[in-house]
Residue frames as qw, qx, qy, qz and C-alpha x, y, z in Angstrom:
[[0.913, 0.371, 0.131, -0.108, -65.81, 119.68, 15.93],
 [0.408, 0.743, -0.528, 0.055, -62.21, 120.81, 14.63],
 [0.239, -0.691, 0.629, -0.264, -60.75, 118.78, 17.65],
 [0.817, -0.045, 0.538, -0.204, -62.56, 115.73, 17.60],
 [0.865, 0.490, -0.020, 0.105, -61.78, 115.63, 13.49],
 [0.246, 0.713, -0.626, 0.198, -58.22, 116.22, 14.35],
 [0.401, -0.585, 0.701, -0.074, -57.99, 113.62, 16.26],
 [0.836, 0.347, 0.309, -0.291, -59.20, 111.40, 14.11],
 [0.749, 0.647, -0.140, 0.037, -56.84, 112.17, 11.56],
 [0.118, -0.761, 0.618, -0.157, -53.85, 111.02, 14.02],
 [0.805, -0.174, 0.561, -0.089, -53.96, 107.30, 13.34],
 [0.263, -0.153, 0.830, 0.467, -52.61, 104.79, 10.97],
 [0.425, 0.224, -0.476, -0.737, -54.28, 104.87, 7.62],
 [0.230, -0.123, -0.962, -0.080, -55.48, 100.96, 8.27],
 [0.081, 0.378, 0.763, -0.518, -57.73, 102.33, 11.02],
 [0.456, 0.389, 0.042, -0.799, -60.15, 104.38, 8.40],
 [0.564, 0.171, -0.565, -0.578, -60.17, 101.10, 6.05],
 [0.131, -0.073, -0.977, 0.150, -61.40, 98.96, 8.75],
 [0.358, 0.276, 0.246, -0.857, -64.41, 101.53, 8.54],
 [0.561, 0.202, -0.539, -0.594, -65.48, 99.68, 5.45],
 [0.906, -0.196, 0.347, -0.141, -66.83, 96.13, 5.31],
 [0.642, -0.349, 0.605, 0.317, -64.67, 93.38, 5.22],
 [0.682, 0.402, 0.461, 0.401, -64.99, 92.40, 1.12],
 [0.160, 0.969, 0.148, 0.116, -64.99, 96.42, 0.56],
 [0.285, -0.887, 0.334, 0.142, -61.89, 96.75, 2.69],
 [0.770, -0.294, 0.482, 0.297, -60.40, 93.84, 1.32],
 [0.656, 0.458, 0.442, 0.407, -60.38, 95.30, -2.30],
 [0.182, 0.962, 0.039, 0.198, -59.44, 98.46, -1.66],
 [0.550, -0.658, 0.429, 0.285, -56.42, 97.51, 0.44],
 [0.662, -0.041, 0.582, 0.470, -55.64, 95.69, -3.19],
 [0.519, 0.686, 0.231, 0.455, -56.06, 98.50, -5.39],
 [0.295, -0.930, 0.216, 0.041, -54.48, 100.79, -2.99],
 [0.630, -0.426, 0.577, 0.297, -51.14, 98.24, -3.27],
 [0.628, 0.625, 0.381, 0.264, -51.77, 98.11, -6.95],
 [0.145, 0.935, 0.105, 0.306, -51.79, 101.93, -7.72],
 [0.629, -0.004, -0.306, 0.714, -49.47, 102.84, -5.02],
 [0.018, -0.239, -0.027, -0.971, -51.75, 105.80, -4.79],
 [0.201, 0.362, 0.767, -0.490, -54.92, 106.51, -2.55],
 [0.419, 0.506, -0.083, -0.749, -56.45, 109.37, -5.38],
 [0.312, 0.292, -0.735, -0.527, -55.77, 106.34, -8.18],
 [0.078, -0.004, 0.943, -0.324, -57.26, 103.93, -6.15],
 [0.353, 0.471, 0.655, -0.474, -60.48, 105.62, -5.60],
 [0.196, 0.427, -0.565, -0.678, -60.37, 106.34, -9.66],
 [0.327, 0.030, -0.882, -0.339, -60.41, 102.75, -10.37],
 [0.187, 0.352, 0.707, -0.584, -63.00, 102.43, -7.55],
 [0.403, 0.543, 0.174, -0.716, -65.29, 104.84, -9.42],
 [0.690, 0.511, -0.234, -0.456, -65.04, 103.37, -13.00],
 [0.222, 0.264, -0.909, -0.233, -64.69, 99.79, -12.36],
 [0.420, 0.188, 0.779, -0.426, -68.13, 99.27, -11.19],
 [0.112, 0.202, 0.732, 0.641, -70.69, 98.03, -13.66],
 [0.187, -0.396, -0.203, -0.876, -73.06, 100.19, -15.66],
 [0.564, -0.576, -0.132, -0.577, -75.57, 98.62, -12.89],
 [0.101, 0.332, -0.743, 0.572, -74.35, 98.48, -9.25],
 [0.707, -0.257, -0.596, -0.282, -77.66, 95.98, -7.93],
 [0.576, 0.134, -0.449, 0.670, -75.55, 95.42, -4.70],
 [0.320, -0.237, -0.445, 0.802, -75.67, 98.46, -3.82],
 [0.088, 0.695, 0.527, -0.481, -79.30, 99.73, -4.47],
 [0.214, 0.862, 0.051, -0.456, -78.52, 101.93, -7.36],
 [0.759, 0.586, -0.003, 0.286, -77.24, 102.77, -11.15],
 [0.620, -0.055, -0.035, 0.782, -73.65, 104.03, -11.26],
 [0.065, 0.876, 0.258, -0.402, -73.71, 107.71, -11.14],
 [0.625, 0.593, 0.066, 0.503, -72.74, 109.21, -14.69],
 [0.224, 0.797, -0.139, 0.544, -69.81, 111.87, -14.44],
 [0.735, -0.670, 0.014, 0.105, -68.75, 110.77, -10.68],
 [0.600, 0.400, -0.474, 0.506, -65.25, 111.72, -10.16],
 [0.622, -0.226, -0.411, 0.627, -62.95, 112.41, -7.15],
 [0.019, 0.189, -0.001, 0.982, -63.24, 116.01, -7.70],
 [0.433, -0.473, -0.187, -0.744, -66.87, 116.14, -7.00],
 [0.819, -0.347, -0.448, 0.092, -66.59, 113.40, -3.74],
 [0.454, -0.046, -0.316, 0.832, -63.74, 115.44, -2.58],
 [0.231, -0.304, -0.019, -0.924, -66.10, 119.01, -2.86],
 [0.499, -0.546, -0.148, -0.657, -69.03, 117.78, -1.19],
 [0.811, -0.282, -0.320, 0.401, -67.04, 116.00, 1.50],
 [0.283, 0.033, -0.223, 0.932, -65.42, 119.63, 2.19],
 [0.434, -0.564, -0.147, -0.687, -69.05, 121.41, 1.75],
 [0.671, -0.565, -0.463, -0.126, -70.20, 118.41, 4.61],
 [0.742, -0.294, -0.341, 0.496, -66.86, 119.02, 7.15],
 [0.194, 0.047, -0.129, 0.971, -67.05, 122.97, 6.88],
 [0.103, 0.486, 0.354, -0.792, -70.46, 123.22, 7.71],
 [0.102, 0.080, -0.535, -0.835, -71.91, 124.20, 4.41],
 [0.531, 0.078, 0.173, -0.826, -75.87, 124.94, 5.01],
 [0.698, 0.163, -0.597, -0.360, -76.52, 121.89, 2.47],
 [0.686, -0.181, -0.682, 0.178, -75.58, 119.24, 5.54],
 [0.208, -0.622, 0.209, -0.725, -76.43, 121.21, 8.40],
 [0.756, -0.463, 0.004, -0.463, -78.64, 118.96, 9.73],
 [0.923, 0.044, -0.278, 0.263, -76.21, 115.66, 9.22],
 [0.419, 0.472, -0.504, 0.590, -72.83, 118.12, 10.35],
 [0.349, -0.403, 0.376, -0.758, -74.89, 119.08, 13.74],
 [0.951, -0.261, -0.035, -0.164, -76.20, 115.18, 14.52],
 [0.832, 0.164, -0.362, 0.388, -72.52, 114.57, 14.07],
 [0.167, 0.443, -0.522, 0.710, -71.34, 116.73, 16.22],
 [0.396, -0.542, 0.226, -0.706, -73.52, 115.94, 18.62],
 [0.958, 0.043, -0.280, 0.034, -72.20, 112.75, 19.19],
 [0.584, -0.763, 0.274, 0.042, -70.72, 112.20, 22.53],
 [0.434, -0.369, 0.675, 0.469, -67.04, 110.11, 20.58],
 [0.776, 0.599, -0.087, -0.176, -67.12, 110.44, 16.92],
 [0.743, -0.258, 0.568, 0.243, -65.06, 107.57, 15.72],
 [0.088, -0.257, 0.707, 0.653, -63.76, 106.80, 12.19],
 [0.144, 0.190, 0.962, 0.133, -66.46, 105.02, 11.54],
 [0.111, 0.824, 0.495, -0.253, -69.50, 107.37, 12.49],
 [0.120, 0.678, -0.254, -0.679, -67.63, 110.00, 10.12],
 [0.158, -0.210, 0.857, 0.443, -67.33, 107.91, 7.66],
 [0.007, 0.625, 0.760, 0.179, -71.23, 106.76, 7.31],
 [0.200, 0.733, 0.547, -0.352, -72.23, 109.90, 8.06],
 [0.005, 0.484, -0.525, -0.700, -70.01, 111.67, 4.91],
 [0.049, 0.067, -0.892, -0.444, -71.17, 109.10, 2.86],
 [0.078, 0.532, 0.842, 0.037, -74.89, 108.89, 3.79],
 [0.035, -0.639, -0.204, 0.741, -74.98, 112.61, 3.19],
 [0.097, 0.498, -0.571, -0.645, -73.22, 113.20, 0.08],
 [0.338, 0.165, 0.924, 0.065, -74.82, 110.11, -1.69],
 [0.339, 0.784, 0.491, -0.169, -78.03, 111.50, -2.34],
 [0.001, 0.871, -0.119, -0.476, -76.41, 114.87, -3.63],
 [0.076, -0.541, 0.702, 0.457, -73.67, 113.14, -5.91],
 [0.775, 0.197, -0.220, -0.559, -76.55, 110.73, -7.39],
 [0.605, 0.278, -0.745, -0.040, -75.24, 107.74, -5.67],
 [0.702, -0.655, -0.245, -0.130, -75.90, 105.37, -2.92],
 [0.395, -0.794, 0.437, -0.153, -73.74, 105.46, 0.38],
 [0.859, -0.165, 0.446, 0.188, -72.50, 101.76, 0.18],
 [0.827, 0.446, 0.189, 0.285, -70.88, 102.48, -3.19],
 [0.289, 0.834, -0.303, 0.359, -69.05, 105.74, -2.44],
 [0.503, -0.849, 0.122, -0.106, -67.86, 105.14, 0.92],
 [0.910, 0.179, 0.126, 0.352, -65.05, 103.31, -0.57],
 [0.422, 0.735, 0.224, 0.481, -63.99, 106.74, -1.83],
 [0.495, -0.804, 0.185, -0.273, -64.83, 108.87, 1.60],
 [0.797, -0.548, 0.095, 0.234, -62.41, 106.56, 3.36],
 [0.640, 0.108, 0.151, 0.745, -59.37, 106.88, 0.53],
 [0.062, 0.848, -0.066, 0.522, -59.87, 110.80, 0.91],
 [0.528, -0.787, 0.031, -0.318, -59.75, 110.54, 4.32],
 [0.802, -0.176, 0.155, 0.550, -56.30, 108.12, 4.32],
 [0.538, 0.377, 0.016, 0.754, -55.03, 110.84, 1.91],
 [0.389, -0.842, 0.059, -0.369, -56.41, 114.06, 4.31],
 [0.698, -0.631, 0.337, 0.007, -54.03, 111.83, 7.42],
 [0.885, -0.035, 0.003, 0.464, -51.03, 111.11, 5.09],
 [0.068, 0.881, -0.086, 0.461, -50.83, 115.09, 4.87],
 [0.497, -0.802, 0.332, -0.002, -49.10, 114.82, 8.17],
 [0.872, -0.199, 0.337, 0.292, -46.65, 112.35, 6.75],
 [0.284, -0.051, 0.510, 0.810, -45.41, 114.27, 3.37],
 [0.162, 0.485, 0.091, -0.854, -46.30, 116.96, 1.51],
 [0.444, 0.528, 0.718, -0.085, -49.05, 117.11, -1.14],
 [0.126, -0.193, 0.211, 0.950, -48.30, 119.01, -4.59],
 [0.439, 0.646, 0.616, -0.107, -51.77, 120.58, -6.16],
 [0.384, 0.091, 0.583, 0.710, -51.33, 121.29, -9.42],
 [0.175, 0.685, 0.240, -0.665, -52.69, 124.55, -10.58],
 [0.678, 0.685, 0.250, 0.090, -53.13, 126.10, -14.13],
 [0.268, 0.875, -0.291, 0.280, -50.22, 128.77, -13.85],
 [0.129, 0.613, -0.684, 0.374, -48.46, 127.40, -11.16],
 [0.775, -0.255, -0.577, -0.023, -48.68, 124.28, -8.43],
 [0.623, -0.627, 0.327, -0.336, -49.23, 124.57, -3.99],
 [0.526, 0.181, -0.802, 0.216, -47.64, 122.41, -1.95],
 [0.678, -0.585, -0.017, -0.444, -49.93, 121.43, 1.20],
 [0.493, 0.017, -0.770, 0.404, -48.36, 120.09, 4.78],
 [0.655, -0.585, -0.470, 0.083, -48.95, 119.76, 7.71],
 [0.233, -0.932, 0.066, -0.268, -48.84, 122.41, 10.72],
 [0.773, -0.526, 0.178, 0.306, -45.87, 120.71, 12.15],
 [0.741, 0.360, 0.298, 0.482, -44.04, 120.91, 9.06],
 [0.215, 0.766, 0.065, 0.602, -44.62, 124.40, 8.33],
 [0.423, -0.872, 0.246, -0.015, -43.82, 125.54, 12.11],
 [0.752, -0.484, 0.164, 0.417, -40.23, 123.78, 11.68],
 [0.544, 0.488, 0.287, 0.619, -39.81, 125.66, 8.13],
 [0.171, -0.915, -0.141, -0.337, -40.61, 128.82, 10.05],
 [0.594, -0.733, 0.295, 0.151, -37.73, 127.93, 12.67],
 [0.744, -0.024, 0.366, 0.558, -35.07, 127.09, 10.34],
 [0.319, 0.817, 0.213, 0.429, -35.77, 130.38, 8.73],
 [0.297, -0.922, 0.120, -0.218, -35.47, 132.42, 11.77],
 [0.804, -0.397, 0.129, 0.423, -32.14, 130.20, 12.90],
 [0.605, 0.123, 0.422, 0.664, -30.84, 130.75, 9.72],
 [0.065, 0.926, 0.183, 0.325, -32.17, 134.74, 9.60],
 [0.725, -0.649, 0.060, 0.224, -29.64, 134.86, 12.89],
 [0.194, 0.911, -0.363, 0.033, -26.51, 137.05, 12.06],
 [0.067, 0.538, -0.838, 0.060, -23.50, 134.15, 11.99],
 [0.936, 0.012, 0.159, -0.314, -26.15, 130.94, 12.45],
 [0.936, 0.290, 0.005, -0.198, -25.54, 129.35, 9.66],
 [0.635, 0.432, -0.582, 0.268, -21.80, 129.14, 9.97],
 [0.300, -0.357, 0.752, -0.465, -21.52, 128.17, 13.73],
 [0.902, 0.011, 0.363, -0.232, -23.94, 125.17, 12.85],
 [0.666, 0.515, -0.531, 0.100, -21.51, 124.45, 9.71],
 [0.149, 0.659, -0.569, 0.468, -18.67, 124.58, 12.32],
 [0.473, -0.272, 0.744, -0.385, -20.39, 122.41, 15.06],
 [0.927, 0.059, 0.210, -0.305, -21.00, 120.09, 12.47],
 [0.647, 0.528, -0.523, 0.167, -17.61, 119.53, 11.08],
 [0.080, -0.654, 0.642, -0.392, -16.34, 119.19, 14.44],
 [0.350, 0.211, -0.896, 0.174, -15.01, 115.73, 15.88],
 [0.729, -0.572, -0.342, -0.159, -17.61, 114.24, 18.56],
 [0.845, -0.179, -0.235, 0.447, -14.38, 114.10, 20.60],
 [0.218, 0.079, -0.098, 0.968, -13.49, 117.43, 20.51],
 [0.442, -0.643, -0.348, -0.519, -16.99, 118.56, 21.62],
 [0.105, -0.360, 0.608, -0.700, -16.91, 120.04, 25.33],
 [0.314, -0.293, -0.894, 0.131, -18.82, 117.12, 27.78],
 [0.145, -0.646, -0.637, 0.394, -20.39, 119.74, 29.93],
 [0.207, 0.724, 0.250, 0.609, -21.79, 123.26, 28.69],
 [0.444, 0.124, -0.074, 0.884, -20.24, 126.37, 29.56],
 [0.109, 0.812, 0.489, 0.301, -22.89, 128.87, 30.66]]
């Protein structure tokens, strides 16, 4: 499962809000451009629907935040006994696409978070743009005593080599030194 969601989470952000329908995608692309933020987005998502959402089959759900869409969207994608059955039909899907994650996060969690699937999935998709801009920049999560900073496995393997260059007895001043130096005064062929 890890592989198939990893790839998944190597495309452009557009390709998880063409998971949505069109009127769904077209208003979240415009509170996304609003807000400038995917987490604010799916805020104004959650408390700008009225008290009754008709539409979509159901009342708003009282006390819905991100925090609790984000938890049972980790409970569904680690497995978590509660979605067994839903995590093991998904996997057992010969190409899971954006799309078939998407409905099947959202027709899981729904029931659980007291809401229907058409009304969160708005939500599911702006986690899931912010889960694939992790690879683009880092993510600070504010704590009570102190605040993480989450990236991405590339990231942290080139912080791990720039340590160890720069752990290297004289490193850091032979890279000084071959950067001050003239392009022109650089040797054309190397010397082994």
């Amino acid at each position: 499962m890890e592989n198939k969601l990893e790839q998944l989470f190597q495309v452009d952000n557009e390709e998880w809000l063409k998971t949505l329908p069109k009127y769904q995608e077209k208003m979240i692309k415009q509170l996304v451009d609003s807000t400038n933020s995917y987490e604010e987005a799916a805020k104004q998502w959650l408390n700008a629907m009225p008290e009754h959402t008709f539409p979509f089959g159901t009342q708003q759900a009282k006390n819905l935040s991100i925090e609790k869409v984000r938890e049972e969207m980790e409970k569904f994608l680690s497995g978590d006994e509660k979605y067994a059955d839903e995590h093991k039909q998904l996997l057992s899907s010969s190409e899971v696409l954006q799309k078939t994650l998407v409905s099947s996060v959202s027709a899981a969690i729904a029931p659980v978070i007291g809401t229907a699937a058409a009304y969160i999935m708005p939500v599911v998709v702006l986690v899931f743009m912010t889960m694939t801009k992790i690879a683009d920049q880092p993510i600070v999560i504010a704590g009570q005593s102190s605040n993480a900073v989450l990236f991405s496995e590339a990231d942290s393997a080139s912080v791990q080599e720039t340590l160890y260059l720069l752990s290297v007895p004289g490193m850091r001043e032979s890279i000084r030194e071959g950067m001050a130096t003239p392009i022109e005064d650089c040797a054309r062929e190397l010397e082994w």
